[in-house]
C-alpha positions as CSV (number, residue, x, y, z in Angstrom):
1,X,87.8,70.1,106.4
2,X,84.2,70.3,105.3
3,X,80.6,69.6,106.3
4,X,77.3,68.0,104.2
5,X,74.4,67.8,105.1
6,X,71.3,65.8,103.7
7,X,67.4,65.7,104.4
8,X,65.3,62.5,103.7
9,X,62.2,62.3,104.1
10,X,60.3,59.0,102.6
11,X,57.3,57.0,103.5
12,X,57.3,53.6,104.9
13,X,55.1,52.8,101.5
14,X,57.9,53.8,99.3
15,X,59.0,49.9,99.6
16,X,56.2,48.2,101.2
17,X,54.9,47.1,97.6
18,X,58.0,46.0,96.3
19,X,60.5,44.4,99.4
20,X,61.3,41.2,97.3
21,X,62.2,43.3,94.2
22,X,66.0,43.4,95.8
23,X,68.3,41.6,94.2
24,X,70.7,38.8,96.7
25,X,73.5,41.0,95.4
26,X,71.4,44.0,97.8
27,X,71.4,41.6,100.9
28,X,73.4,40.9,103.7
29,X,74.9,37.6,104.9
30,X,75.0,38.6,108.6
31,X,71.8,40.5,109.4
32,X,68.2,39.8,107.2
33,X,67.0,43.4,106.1
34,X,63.7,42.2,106.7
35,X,64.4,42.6,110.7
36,X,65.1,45.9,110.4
37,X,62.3,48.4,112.1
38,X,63.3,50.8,109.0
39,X,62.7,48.3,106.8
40,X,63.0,51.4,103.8
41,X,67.0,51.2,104.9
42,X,69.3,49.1,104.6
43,X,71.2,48.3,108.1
44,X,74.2,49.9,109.2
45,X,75.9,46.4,108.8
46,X,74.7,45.6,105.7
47,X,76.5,45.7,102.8
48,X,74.7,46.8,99.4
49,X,75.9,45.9,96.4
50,X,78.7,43.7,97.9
51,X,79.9,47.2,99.6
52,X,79.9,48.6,103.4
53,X,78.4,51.6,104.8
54,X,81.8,53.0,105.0
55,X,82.8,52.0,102.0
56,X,79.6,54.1,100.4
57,X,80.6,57.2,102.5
58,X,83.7,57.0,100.8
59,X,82.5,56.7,97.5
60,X,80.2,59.7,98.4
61,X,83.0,62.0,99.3
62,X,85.2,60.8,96.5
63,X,82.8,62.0,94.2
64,X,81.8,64.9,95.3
65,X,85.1,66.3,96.3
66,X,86.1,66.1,92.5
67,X,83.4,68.8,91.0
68,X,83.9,72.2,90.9
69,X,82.7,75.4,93.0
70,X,79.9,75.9,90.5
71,X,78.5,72.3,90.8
72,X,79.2,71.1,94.1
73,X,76.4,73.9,95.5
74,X,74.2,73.7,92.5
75,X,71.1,70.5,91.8
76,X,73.1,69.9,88.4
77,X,75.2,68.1,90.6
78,X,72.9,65.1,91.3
79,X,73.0,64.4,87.5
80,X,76.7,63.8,86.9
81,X,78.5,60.8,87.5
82,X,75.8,58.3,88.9
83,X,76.9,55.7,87.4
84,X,76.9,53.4,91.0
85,X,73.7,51.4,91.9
86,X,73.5,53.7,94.3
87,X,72.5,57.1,93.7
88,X,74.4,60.1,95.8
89,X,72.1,62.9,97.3
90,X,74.5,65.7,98.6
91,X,72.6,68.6,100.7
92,X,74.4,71.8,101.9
93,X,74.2,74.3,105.5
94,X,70.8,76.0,106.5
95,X,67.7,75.7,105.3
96,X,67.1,74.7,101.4
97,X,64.3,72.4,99.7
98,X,65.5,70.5,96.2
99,X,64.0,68.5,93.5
100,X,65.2,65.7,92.2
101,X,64.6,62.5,90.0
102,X,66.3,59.5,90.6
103,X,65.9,56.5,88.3
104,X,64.0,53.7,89.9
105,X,66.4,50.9,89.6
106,X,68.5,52.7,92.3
107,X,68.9,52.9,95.8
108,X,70.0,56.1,97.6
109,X,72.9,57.1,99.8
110,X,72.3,60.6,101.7
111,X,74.3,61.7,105.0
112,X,72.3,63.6,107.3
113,X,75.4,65.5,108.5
114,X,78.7,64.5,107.7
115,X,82.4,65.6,108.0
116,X,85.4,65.3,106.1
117,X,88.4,66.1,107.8
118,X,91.6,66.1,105.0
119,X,95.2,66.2,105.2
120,X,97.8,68.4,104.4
121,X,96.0,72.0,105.2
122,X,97.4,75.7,105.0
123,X,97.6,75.8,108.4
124,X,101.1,74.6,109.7
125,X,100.1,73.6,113.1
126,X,97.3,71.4,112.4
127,X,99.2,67.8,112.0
128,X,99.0,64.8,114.3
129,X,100.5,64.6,117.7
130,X,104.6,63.0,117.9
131,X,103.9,59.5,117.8
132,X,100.1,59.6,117.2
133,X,99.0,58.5,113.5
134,X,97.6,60.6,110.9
135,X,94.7,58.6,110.6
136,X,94.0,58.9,114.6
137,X,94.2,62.9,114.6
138,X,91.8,63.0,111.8
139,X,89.4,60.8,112.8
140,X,89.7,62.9,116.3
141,X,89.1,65.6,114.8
142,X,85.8,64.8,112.6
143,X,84.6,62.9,115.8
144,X,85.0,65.7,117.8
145,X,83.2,67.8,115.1
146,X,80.1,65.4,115.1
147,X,79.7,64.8,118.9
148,X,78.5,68.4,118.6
149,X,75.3,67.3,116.0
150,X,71.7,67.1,118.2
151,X,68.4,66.6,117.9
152,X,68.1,64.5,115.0
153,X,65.1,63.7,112.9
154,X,64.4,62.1,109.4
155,X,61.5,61.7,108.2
156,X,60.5,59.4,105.0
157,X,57.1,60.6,103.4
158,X,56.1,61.7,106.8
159,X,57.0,59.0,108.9
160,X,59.4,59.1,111.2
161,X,62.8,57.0,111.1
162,X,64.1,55.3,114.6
163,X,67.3,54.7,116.0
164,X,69.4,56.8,113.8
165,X,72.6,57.0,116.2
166,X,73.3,52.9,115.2
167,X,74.1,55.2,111.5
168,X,76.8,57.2,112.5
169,X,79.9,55.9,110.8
170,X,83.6,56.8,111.4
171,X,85.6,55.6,108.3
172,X,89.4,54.5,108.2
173,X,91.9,56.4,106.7
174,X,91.4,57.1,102.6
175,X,92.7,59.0,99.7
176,X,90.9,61.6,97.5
177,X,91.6,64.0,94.8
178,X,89.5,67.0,95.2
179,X,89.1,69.9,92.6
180,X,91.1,72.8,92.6
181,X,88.9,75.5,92.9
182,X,87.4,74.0,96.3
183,X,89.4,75.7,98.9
184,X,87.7,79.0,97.5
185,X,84.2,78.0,98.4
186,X,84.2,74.9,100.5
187,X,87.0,73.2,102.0
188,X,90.9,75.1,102.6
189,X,92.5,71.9,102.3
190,X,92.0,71.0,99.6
191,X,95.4,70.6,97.3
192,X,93.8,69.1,94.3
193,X,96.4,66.1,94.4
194,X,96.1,62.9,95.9
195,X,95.8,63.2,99.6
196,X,94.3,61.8,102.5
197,X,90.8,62.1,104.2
198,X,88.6,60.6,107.1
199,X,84.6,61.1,107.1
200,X,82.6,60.8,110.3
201,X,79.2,61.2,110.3
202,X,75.5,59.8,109.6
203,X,74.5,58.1,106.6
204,X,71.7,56.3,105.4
205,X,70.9,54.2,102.4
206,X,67.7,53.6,101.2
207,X,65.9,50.4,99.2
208,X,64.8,51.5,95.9
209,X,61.9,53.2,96.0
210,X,58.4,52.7,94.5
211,X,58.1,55.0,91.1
212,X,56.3,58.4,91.8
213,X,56.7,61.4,93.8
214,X,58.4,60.9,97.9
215,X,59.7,63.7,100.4
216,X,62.7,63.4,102.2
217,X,63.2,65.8,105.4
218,X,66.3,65.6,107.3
219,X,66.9,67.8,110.6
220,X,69.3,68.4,112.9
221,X,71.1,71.1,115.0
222,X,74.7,71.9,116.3
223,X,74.3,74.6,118.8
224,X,78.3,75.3,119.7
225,X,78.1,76.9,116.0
226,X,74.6,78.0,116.1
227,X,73.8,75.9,113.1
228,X,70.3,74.5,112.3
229,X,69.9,72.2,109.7
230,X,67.0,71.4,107.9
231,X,66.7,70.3,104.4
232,X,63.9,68.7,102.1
233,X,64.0,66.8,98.8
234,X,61.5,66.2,96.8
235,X,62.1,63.3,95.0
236,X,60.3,61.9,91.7
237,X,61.4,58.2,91.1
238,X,60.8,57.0,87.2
């Protein structure tokens, strides 16, 4: 079981000069991106690049799960395996400011807090219910874990984002191999075999951005843990 955290910060005129430079491969067939009031997003029910939300989140934690304890906390991290039209930011706990470049042919997933909840774990009692499905407890579990995030806030190049609770994504049940130094420094559960994994959380994916330099601020608090979260990329698109 582990926790991201992202902060994005981007200004409405990182896409206002460029909206019609999406590809239709970027669009949705059920919902014009146009009508979205964060018109630098993508909606929650889009699917970019011929992929879902969830299906990104997935993606995300796939990746990340497989670097080691000296990458997965360090920035050399955003510079391995990007190889996806969409470019994976990955924050950590606390307060922390980073500096990144991201090419412009790209758009950008970043969670604002997320959960991974993974099965099996050291601990002998922590297993689904008789008659209740793996996939049930876990996503119970990194639901339950996420109910607990308030007070929101993301801002893009100093202007605000709205209506970020229609982000919050809970995904089915998937499989993962995760590296085996992890349960050292990040998550206990970690086997580093196959096994299985839910995420739950908020996640947003950005148009590409206009080349030059953007801020990305992401906040948020969980009080039950005493846990304030408040992170800031600064971004350099060429």
């Amino acid at each position: 079981m582990a926790v991201t955290v992202i902060c994005v910060s981007l200004g409405l005129s990182s896409c206002q000069n460029e909206p019609d430079t999406l590809t239709p491969v970027e669009q949705t067939n059920d919902l014009d991106w146009r009508s979205s009031s964060n018109n630098v997003l993508f909606p929650a029910n889009a699917h970019p690049y011929g992929k879902s939300y969830e299906e990104w989140a997935v993606l995300f934690w796939q990746r990340l799960m497989a670097f080691d304890c000296a990458t997965i906390f360090s920035e050399n991290v955003y510079g391995l395996d990007q190889d996806e039209p969409v470019f994976f930011l990955s924050g950590s706990v606390g307060t922390y400011t980073v500096d990144v470049t991201i090419p412009k042919n790209k758009a950008i997933l970043t969670p604002i807090v997320n959960y991974i909840n993974d099965f099996p774990c050291p601990d002998t009692s922590f297993h689904p219910a008789p008659g209740q499905s793996l996939e049930d407890f876990l996503q119970e579990g990194a639901a339950g874990f996420i109910d607990l995030v308030e007070n929101i806030e993301v801002t893009l190049d100093g202007v605000t984002l709205e209506n970020l609770e229609n982000y919050r994504l809970s995904s089915s049940l998937f499989e993962f191999t995760g590296n085996a130094e992890l349960p050292t420094c990040f998550d206990p559960c970690v086997t580093g075999t196959e096994q299985s994994a839910v995420t739950d959380g908020y996640y947003l994916i950005f148009k590409k951005m206009s080349v030059g330099q953007h801020t990305l601020h992401l906040y948020a608090e969980i009080p039950a843990f005493g846990m304030v979260l408040d992170g800031t990329f600064n971004i350099t698109v060429e």
